[in-house]
N, C-alpha and C positions, 0 to 999 in steps of 0.2 A: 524405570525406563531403560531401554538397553537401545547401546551405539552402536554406530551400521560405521563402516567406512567405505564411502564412495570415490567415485571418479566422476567430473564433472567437463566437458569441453568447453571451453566458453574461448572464442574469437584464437583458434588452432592450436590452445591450451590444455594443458589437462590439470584439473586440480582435486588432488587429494581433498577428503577432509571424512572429519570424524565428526556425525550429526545424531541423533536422537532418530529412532527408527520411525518413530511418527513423525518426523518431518521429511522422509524419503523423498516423497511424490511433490512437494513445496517446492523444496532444491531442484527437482528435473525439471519443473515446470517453470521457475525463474530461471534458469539456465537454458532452456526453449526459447522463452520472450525473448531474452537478450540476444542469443542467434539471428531471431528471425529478426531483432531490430538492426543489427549491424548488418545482415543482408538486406534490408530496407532501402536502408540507408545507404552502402555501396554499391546498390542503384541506382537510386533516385539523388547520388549528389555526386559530386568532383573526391570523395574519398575514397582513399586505397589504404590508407595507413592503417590497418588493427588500430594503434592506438588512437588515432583522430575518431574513427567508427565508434571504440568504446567512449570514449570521451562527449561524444554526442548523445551516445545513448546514456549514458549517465545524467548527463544534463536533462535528459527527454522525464525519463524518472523519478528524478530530482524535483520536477518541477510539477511533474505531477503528484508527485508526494506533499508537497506545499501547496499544492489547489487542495487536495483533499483533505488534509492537517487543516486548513482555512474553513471549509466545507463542515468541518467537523466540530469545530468549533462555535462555529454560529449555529448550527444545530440546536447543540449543546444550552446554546444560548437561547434559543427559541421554545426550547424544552421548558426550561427557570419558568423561563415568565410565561407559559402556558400551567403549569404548577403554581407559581405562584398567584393565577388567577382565579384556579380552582381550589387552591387552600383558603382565598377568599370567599368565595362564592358557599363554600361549605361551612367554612364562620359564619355566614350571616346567616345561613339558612339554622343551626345548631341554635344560636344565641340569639334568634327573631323569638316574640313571646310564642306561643303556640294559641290558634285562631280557634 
């Protein structure tokens, strides 16, 4: 793998960083969201601050990262015992006599 170093704006910032070439388009595209959420947001509320802006939208992500981490989990969960239904169902079927 070979490192890119970019520049990223994020809320009248510039930030260096050194990323893995195949994550290029990840980084502009999370640095886009967050853009367009801090201009959202210093629309649609009483915020002017860069840092209240960012502070929201962290929260916004934050919390959608915990519905889906949740989401993914019960999945997960739903999966088991669908499996484990059908490891039953194929025991019986293997270990019934043969008709």
């Amino acid at each position: 793998m070979s490192e890119l170093s970019i520049s990223l704006n994020i809320a009248d910032r510039s930030y260096k960083l050194m990323i893995e070439k195949e994550q290029e388009e990840e980084f502009r595209k999370a640095a886009k969201l967050i853009e367009n959420k801090i201009k959202e947001y210093s629309t649609n509320y009483a915020y002017k601050d860069k840092q209240d802006l960012l502070a929201m939208v962290a929260l916004e992500f934050t919390i959608n990262y915990l519905s889906n981490e949740s989401k993914a989990y019960q999945n997960g969960q739903d999966l088991d015992e669908k499996l484990i239904g059908i490891k039953q169902a194929l025991d019986e079927i293997l270990n019934s006599p043969s008709a």
